[in-house]
N, C-alpha and C positions, 0 to 999 in steps of 0.2 A: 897838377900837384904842387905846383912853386908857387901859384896864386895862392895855396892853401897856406903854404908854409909861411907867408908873405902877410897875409891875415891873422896868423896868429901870430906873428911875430908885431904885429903892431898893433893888435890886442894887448900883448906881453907889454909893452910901450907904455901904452896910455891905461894901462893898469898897476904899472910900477908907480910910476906918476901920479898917480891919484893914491897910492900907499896901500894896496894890494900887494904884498909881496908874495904872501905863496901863490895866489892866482898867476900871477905876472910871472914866475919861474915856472908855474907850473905849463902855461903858455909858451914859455921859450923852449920849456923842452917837448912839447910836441912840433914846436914847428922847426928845430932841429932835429928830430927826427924825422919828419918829412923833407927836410930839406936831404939826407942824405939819401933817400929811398929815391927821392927828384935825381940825385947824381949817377946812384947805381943803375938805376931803367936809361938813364943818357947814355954811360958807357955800353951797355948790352945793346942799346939801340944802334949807337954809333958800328960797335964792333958786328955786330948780325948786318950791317950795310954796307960794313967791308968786304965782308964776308960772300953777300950775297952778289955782286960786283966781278970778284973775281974765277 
């Protein structure tokens, strides 16, 4: 999911750059929103192997 977000984020990049502006935001914001889905499945990951452990 970070490789994704990671992809569009530099899509978003090199489409800002070339004078695509709503593509290029529209690109940032998917790949902030997968970056933040990347963080919530880490914490639930991390916390379910606490969990599981003790």
């Amino acid at each position: 999911m970070l490789r994704y977000a990671l992809i569009f984020f530099i899509v978003a990049i090199v489409a800002g750059v070339l004078g695509f502006g709503g593509f290029a935001g529209a690109m940032a914001g998917i790949a902030e929103i997968l970056f933040y889905i990347f963080l919530v499945l880490l914490v639930v990951s991390l916390i379910s192997g606490l969990l599981k452990k003790a």
